[in-house]
N, CA, C and O atoms as a GROMACS GRO file, in nm:
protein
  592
    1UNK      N    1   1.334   0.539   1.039
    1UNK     CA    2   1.260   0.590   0.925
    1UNK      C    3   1.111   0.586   0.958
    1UNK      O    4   1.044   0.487   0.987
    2UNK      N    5   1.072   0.714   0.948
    2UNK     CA    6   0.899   0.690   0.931
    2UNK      C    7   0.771   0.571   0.840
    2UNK      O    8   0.722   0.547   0.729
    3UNK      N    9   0.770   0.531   0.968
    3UNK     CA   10   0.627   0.461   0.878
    3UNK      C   11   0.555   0.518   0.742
    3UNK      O   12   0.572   0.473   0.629
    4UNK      N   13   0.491   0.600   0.772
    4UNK     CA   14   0.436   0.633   0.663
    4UNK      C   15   0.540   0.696   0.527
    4UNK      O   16   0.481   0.760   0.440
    5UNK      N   17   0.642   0.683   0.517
    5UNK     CA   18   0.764   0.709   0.430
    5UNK      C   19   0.733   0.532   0.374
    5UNK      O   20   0.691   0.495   0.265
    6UNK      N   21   0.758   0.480   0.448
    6UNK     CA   22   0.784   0.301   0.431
    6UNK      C   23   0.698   0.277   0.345
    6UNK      O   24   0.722   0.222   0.238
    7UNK      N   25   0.526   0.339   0.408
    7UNK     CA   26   0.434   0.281   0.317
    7UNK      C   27   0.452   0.331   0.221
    7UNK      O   28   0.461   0.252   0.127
    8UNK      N   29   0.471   0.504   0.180
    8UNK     CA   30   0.466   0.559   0.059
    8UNK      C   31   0.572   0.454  -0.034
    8UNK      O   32   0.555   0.443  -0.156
    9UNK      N   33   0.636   0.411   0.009
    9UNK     CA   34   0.768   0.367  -0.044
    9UNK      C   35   0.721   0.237  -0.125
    9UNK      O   36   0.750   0.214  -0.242
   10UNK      N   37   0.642   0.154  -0.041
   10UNK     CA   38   0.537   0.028  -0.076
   10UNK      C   39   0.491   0.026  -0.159
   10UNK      O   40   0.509  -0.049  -0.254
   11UNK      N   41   0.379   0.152  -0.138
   11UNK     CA   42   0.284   0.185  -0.261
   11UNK      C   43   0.339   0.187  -0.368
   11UNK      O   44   0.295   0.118  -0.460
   12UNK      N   45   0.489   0.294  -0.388
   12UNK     CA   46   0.515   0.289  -0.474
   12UNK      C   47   0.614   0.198  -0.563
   12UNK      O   48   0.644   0.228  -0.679
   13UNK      N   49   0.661   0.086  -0.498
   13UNK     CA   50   0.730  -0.033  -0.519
   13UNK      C   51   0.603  -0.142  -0.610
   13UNK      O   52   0.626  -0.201  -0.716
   14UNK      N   53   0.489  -0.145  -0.542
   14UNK     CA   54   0.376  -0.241  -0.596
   14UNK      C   55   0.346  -0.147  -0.704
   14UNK      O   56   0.302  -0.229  -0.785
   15UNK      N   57   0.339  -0.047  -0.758
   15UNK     CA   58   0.311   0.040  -0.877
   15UNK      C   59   0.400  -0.030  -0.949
   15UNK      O   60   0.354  -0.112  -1.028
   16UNK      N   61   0.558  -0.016  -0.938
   16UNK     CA   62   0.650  -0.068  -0.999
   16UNK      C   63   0.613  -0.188  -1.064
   16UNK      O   64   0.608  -0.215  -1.184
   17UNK      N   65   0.590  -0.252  -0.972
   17UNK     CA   66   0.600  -0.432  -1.007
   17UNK      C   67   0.520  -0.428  -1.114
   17UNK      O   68   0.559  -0.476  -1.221
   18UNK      N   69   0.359  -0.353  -1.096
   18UNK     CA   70   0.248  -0.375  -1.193
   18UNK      C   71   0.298  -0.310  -1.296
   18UNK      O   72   0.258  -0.362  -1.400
   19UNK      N   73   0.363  -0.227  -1.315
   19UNK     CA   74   0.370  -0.138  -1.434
   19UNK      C   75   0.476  -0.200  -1.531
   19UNK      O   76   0.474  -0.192  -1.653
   20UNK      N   77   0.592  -0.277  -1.436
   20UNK     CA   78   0.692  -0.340  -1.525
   20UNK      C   79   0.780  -0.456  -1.490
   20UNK      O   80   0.901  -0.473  -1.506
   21UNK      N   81   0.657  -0.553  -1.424
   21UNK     CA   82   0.681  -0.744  -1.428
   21UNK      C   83   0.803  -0.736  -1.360
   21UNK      O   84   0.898  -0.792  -1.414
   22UNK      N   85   0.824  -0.673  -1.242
   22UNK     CA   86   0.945  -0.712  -1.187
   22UNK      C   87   0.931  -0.801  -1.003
   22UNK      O   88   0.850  -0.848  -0.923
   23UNK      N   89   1.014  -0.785  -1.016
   23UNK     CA   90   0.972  -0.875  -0.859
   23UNK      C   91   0.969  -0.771  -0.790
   23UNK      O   92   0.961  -0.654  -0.825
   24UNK      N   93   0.979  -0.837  -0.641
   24UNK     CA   94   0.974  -0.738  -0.534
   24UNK      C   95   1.094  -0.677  -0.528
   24UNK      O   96   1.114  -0.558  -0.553
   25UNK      N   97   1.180  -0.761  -0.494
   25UNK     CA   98   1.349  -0.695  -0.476
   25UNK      C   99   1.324  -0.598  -0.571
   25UNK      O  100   1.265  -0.494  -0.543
   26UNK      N  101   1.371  -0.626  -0.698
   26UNK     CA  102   1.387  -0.549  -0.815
   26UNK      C  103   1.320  -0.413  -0.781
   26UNK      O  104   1.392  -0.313  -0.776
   27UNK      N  105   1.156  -0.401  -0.751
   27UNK     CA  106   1.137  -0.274  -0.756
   27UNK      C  107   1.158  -0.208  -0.645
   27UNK      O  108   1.154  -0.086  -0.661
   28UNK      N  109   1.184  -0.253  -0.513
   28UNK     CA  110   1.242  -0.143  -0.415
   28UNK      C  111   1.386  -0.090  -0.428
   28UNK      O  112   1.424   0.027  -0.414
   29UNK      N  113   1.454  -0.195  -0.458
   29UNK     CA  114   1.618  -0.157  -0.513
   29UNK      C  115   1.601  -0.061  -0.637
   29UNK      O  116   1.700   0.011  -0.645
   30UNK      N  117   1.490  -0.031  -0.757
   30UNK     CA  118   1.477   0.086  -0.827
   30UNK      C  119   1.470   0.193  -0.774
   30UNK      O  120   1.546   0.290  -0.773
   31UNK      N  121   1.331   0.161  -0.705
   31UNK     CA  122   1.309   0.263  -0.647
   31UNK      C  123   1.359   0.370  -0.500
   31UNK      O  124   1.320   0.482  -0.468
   32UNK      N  125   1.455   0.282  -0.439
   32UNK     CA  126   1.523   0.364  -0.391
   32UNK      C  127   1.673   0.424  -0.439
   32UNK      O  128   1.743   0.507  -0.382
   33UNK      N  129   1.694   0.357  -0.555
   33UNK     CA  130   1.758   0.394  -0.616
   33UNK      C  131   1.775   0.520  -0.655
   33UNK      O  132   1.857   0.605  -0.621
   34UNK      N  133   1.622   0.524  -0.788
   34UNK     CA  134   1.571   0.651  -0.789
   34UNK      C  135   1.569   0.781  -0.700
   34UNK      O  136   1.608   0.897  -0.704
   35UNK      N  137   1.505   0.702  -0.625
   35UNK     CA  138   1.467   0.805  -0.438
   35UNK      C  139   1.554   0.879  -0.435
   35UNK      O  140   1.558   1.001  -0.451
   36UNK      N  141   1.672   0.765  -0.403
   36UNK     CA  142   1.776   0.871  -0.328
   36UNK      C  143   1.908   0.949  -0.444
   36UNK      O  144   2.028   0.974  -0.425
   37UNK      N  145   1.836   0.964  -0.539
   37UNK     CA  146   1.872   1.070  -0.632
   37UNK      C  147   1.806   1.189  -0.649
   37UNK      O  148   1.849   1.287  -0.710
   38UNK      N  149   1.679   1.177  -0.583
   38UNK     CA  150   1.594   1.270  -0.548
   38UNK      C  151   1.554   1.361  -0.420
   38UNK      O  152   1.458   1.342  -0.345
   39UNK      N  153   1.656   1.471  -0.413
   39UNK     CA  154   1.676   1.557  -0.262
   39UNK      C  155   1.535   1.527  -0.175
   39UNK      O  156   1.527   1.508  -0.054
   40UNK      N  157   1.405   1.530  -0.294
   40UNK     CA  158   1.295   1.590  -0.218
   40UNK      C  159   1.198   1.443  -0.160
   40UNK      O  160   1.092   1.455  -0.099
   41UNK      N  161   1.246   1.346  -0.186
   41UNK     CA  162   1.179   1.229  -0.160
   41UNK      C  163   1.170   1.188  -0.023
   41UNK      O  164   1.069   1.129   0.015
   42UNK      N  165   1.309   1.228   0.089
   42UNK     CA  166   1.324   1.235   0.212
   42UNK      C  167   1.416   1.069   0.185
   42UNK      O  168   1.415   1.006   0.290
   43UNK      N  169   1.477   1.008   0.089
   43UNK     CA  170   1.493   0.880   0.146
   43UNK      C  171   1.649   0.922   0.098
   43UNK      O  172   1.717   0.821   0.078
   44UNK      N  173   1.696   1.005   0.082
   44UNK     CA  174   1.863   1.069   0.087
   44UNK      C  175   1.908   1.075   0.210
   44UNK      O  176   2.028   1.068   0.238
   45UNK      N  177   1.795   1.092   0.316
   45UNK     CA  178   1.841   1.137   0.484
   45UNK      C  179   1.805   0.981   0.525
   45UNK      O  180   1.789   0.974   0.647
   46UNK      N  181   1.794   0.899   0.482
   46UNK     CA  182   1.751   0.733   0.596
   46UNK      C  183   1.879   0.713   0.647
   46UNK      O  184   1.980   0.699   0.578
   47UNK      N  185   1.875   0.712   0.744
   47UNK     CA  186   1.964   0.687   0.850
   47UNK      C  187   2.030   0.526   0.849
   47UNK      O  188   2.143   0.521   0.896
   48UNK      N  189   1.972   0.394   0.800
   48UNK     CA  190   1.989   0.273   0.814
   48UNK      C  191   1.903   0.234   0.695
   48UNK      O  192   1.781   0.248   0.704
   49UNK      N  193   1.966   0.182   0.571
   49UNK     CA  194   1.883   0.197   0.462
   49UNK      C  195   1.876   0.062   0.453
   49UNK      O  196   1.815   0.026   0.352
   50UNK      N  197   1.909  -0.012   0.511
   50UNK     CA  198   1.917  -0.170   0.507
   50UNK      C  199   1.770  -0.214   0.571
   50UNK      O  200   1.691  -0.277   0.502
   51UNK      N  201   1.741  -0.177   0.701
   51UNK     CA  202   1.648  -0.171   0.748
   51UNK      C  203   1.473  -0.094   0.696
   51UNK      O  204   1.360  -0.120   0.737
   52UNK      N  205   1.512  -0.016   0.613
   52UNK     CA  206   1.426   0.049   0.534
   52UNK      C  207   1.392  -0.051   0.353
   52UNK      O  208   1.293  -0.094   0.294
   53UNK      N  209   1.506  -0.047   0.332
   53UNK     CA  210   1.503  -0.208   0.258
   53UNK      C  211   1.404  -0.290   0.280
   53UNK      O  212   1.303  -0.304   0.211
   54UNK      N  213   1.440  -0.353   0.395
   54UNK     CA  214   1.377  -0.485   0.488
   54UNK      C  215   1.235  -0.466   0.502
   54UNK      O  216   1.156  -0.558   0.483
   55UNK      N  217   1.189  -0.316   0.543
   55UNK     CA  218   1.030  -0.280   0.601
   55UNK      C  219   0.983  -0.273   0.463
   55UNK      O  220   0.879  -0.338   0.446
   56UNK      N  221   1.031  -0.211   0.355
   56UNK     CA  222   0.983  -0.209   0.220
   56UNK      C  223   0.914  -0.338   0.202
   56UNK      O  224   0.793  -0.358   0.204
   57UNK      N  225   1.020  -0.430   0.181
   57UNK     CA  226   1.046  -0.554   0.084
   57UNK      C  227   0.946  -0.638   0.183
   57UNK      O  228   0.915  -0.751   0.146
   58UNK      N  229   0.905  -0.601   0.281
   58UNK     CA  230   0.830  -0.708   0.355
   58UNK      C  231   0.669  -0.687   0.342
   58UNK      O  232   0.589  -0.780   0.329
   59UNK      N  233   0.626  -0.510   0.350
   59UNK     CA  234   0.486  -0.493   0.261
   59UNK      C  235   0.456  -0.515   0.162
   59UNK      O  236   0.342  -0.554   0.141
   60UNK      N  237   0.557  -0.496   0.050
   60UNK     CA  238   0.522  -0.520  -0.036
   60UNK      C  239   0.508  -0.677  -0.102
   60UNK      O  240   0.422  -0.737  -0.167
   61UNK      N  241   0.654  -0.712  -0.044
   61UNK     CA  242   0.600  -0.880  -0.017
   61UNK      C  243   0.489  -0.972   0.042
   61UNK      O  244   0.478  -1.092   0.016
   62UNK      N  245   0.433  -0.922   0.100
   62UNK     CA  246   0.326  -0.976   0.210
   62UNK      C  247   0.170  -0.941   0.117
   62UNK      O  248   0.089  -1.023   0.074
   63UNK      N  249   0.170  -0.819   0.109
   63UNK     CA  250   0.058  -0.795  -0.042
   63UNK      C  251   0.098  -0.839  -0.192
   63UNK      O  252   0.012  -0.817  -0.278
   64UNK      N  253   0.195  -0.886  -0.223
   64UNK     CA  254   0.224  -0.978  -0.327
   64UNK      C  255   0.155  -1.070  -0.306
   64UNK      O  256   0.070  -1.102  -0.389
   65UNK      N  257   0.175  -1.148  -0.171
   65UNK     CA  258   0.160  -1.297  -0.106
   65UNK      C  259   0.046  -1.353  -0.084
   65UNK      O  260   0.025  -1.474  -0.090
   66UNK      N  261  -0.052  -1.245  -0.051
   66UNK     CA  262  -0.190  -1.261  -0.033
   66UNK      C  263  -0.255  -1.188  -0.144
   66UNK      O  264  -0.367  -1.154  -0.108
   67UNK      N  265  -0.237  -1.162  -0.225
   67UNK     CA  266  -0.291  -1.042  -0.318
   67UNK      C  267  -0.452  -1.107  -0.397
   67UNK      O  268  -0.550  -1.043  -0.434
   68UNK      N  269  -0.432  -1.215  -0.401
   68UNK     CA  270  -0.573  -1.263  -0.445
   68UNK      C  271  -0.664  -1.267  -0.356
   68UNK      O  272  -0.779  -1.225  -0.371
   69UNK      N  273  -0.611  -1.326  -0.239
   69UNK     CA  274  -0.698  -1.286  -0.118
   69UNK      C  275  -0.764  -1.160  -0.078
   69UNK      O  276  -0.880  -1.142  -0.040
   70UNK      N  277  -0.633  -1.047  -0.099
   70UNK     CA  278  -0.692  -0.926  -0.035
   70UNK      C  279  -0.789  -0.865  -0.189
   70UNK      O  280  -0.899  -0.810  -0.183
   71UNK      N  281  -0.744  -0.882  -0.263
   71UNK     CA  282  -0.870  -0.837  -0.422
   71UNK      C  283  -0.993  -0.914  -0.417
   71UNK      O  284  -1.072  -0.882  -0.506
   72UNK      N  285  -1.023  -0.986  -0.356
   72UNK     CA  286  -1.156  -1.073  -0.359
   72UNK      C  287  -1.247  -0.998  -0.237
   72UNK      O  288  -1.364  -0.964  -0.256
   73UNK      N  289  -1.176  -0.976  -0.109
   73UNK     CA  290  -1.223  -0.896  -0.059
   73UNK      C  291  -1.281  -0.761  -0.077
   73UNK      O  292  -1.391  -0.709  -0.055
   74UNK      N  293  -1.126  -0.707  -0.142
   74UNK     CA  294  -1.155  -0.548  -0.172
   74UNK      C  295  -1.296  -0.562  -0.233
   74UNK      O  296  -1.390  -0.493  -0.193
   75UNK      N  297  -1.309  -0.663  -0.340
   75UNK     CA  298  -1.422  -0.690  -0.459
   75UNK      C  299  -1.549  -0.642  -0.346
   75UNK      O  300  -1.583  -0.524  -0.333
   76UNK      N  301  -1.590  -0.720  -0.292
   76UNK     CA  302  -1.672  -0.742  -0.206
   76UNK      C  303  -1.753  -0.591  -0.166
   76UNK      O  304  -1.876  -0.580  -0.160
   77UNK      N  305  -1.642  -0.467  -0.136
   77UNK     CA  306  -1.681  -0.359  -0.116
   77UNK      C  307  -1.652  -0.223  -0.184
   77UNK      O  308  -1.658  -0.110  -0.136
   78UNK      N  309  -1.614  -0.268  -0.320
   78UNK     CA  310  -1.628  -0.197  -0.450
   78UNK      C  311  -1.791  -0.157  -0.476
   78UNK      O  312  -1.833  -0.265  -0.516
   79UNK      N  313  -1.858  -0.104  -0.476
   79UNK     CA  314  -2.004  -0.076  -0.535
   79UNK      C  315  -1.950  -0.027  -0.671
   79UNK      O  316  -1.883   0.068  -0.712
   80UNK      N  317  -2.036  -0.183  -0.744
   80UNK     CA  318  -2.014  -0.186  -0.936
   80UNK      C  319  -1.900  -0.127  -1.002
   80UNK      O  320  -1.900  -0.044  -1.094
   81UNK      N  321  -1.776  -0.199  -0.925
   81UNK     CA  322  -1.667  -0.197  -0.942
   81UNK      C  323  -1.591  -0.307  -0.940
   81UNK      O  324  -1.622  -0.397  -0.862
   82UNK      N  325  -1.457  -0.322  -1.038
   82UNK     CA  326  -1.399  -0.402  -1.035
   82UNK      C  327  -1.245  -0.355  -0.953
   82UNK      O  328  -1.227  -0.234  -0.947
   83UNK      N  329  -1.159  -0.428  -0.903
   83UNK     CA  330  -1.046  -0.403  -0.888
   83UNK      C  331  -0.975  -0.383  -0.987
   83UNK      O  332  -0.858  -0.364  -0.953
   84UNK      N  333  -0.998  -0.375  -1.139
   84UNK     CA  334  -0.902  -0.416  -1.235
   84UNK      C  335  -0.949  -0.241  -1.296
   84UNK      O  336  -0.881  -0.165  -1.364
   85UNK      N  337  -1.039  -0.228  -1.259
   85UNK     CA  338  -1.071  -0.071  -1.311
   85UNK      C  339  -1.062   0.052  -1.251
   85UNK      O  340  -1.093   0.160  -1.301
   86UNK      N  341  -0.988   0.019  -1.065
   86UNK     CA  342  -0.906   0.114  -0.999
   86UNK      C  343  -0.818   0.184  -1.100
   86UNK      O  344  -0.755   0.129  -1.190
   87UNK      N  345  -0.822   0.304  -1.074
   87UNK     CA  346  -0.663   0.384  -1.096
   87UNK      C  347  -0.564   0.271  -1.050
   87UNK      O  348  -0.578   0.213  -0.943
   88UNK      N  349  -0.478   0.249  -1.123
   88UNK     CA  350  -0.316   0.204  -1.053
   88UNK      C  351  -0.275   0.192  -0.866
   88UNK      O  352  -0.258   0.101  -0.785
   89UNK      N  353  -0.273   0.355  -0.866
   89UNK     CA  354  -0.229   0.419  -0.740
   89UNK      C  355  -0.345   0.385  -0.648
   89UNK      O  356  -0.309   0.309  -0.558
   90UNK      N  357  -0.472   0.418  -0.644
   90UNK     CA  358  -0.551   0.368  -0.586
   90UNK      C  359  -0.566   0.167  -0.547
   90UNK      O  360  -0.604   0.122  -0.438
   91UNK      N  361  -0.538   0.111  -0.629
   91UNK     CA  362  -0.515  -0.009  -0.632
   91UNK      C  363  -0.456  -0.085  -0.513
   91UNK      O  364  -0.504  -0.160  -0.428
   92UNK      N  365  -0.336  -0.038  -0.539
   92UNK     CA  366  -0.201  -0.053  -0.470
   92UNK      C  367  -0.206   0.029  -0.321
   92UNK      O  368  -0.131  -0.018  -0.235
   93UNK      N  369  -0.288   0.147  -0.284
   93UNK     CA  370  -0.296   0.156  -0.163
   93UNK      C  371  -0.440   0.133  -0.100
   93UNK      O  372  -0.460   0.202   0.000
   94UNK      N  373  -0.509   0.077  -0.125
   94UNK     CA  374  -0.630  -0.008  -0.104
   94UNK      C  375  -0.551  -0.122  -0.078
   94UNK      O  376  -0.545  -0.138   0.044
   95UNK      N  377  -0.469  -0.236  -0.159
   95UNK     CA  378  -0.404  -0.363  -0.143
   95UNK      C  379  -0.350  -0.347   0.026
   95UNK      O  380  -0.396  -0.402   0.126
   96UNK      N  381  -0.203  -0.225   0.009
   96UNK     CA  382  -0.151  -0.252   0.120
   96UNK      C  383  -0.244  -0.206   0.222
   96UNK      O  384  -0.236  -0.277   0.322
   97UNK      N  385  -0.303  -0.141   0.228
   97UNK     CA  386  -0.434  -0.117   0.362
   97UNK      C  387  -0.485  -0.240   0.392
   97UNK      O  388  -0.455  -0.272   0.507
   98UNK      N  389  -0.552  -0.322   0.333
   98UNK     CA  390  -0.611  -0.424   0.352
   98UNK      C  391  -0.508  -0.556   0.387
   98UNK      O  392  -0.541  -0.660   0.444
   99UNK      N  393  -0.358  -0.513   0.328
   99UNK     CA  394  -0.319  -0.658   0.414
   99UNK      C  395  -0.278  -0.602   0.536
   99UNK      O  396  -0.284  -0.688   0.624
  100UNK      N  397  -0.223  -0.455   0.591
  100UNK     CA  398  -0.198  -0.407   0.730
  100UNK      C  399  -0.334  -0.494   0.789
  100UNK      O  400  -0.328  -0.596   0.857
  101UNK      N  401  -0.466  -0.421   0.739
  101UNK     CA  402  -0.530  -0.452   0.862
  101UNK      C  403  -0.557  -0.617   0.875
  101UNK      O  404  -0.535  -0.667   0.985
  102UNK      N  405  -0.587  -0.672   0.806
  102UNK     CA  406  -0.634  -0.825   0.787
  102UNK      C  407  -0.504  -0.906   0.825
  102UNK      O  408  -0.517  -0.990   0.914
  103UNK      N  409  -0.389  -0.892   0.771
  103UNK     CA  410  -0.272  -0.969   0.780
  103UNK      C  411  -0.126  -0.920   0.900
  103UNK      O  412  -0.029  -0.984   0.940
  104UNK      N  413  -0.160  -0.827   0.916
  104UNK     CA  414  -0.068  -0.752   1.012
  104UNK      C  415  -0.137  -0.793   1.177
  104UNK      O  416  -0.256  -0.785   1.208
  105UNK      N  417  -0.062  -0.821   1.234
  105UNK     CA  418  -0.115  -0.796   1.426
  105UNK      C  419  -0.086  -0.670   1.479
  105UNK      O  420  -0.150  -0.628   1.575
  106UNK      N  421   0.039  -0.583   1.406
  106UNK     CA  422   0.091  -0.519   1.466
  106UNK      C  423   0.097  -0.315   1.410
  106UNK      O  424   0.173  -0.220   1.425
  107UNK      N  425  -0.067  -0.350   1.329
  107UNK     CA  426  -0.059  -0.194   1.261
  107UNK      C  427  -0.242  -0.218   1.315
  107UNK      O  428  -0.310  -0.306   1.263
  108UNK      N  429  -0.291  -0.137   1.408
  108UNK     CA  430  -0.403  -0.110   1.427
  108UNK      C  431  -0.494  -0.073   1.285
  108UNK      O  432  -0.444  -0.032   1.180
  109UNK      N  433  -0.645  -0.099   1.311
  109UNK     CA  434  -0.679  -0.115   1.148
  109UNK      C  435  -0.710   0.011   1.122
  109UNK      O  436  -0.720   0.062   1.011
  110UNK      N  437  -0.727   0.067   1.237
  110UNK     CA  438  -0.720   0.238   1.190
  110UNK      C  439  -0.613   0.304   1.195
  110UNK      O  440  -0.621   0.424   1.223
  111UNK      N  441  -0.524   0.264   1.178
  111UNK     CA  442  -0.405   0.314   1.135
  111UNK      C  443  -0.366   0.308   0.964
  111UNK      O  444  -0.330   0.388   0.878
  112UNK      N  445  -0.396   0.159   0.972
  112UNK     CA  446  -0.402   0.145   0.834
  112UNK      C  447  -0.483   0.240   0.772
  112UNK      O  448  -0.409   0.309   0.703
  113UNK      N  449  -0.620   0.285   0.761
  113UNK     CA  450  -0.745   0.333   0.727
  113UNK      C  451  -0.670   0.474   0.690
  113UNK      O  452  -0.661   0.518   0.575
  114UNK      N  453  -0.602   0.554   0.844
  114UNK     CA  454  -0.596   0.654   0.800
  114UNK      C  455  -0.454   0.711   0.700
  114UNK      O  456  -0.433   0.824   0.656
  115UNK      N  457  -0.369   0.582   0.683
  115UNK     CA  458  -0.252   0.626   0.644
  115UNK      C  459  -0.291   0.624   0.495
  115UNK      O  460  -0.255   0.710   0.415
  116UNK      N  461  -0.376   0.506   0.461
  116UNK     CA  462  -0.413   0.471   0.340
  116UNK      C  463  -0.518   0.594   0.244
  116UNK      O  464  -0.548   0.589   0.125
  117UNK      N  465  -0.558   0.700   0.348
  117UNK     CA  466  -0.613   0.775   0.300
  117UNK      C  467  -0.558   0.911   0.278
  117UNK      O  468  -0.610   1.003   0.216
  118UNK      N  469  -0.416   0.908   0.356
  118UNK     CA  470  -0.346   1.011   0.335
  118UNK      C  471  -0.234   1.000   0.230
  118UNK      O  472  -0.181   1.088   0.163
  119UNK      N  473  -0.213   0.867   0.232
  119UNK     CA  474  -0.138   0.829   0.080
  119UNK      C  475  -0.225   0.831  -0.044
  119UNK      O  476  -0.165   0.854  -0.149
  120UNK      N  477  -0.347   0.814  -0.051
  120UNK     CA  478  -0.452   0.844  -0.185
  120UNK      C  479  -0.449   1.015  -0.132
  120UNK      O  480  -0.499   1.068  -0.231
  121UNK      N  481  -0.435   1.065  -0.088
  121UNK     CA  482  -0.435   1.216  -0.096
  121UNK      C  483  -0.332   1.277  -0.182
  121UNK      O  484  -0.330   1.355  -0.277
  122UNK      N  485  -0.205   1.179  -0.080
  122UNK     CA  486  -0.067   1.246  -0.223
  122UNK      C  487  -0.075   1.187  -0.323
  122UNK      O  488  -0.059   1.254  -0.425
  123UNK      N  489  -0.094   1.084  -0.334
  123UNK     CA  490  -0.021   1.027  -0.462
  123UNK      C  491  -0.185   1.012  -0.554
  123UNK      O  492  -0.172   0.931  -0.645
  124UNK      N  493  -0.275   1.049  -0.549
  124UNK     CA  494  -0.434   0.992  -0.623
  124UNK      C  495  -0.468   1.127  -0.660
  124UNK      O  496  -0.397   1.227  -0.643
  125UNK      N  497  -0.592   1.121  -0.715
  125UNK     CA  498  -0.697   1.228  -0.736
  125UNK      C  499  -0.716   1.291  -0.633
  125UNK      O  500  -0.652   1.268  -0.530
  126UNK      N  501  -0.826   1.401  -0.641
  126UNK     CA  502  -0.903   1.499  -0.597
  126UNK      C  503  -0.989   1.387  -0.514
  126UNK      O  504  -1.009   1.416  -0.396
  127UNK      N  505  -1.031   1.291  -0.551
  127UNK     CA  506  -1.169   1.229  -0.507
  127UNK      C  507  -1.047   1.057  -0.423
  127UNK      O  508  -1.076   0.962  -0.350
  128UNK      N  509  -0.972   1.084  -0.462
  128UNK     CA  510  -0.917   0.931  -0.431
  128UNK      C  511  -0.951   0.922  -0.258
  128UNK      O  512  -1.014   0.822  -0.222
  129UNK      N  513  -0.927   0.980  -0.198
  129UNK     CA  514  -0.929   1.031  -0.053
  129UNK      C  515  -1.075   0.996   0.025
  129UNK      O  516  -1.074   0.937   0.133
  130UNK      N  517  -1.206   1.040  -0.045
  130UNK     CA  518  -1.306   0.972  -0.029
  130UNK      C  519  -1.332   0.834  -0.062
  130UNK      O  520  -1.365   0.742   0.013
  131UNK      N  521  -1.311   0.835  -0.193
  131UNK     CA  522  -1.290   0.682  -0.216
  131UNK      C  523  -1.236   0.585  -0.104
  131UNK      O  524  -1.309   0.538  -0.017
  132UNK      N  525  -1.142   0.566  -0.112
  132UNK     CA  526  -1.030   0.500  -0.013
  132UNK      C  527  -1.108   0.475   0.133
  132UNK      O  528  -1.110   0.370   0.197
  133UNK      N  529  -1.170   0.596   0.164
  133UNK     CA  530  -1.190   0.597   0.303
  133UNK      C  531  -1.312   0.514   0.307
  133UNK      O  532  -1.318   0.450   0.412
  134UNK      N  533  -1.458   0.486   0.190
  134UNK     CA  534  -1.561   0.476   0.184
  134UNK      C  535  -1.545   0.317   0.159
  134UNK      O  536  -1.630   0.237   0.201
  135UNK      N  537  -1.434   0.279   0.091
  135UNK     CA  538  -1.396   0.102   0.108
  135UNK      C  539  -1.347   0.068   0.204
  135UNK      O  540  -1.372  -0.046   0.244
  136UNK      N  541  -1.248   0.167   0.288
  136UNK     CA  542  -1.198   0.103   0.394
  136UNK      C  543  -1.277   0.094   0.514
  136UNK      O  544  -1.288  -0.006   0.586
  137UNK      N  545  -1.346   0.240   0.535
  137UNK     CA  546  -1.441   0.252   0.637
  137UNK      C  547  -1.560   0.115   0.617
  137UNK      O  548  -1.622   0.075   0.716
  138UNK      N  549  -1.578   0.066   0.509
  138UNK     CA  550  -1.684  -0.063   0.544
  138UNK      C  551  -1.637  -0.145   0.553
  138UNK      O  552  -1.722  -0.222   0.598
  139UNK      N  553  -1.510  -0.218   0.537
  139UNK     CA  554  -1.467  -0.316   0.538
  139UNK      C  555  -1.415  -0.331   0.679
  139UNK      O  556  -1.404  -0.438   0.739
  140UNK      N  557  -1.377  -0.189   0.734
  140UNK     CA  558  -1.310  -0.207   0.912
  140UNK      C  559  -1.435  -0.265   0.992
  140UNK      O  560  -1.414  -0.335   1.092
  141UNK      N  561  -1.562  -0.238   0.952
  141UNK     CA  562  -1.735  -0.310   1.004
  141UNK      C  563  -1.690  -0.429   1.045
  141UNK      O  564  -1.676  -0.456   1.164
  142UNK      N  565  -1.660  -0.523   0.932
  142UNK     CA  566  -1.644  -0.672   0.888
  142UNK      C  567  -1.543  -0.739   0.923
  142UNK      O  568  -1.535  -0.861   0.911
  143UNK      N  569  -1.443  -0.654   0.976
  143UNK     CA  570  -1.280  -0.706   1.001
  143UNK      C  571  -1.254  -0.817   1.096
  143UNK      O  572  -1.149  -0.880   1.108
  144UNK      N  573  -1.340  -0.829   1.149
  144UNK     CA  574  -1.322  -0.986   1.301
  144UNK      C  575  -1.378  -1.055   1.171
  144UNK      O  576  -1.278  -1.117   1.133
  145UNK      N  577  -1.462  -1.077   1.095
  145UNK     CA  578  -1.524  -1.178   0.991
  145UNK      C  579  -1.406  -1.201   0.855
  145UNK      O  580  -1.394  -1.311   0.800
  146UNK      N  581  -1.344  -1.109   0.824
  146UNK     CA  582  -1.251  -1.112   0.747
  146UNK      C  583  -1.111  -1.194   0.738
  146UNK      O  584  -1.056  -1.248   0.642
  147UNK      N  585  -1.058  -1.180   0.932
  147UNK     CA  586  -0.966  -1.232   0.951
  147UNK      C  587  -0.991  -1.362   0.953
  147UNK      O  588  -0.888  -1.429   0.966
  148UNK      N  589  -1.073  -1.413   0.947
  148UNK     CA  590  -1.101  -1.596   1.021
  148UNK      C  591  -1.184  -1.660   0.869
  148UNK      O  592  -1.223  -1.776   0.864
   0.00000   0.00000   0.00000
């Protein structure tokens, strides 16, 4: 299964949770639930859905896990912004960007940067796309200071 399927999948699992107090399990088991009632979602064709499960339940777990951590940061490079006054969707893929790059060894931070800006493309505003890129792009500056 594609990475960037996984993340979309993330993003939209941590939407879940915020929108309706559920755990982690709970909202990937909805939501692929959902998914794969839905021809056009691409998660009807996963080849090994157990494993897609697993990659879910582990981003979104991992930005559960650190989530105060990674919002104090985000804070940091909000200009006169709060995290609590993000869009939703924006929120949630700002979160998982920031724990790929900070908490991950194994997702380059520009990888993160650019997936995170192509997921605020689908799923955000007109403007989410700049946004996204203008927090992440300063915070990738700071990232050896971030991790330690």
């Amino acid at each position: 299964m594609k990475k960037r399927l996984i993340r979309e999948l993330a993003v939209q699992s941590l939407y879940q949770m915020e929108m309706n107090e559920v755990s982690v399990e709970e909202a990937v088991m909805m939501l692929l639930t959902e998914a794969g009632e839905d021809d056009e979602s691409g998660v009807g064709n996963i080849k090994n859905p157990d494993s897609a499960r697993e990659q879910i339940t582990e981003l979104a777990a991992g930005v559960t896990q650190h989530k105060t951590a990674i919002d104090g940061m985000l804070e940091q490079y909000l200009k006169n912004w709060q995290i609590s006054r993000l869009s939703r969707v924006d929120r949630q893929i700002l979160r998982l960007a920031a724990y790929e790059m900070i908490f991950r060894e194994d997702v380059p931070a520009k990888v993160a940067v650019n997936e995170a800006i192509e997921l605020s493309k689908h799923f955000g505003t007109e403007e989410s796309g700049k946004f996204v890129n203008g927090v992440l792009g300063k915070m990738i500056h700071d990232l050896d200071q971030l991790k330690h």
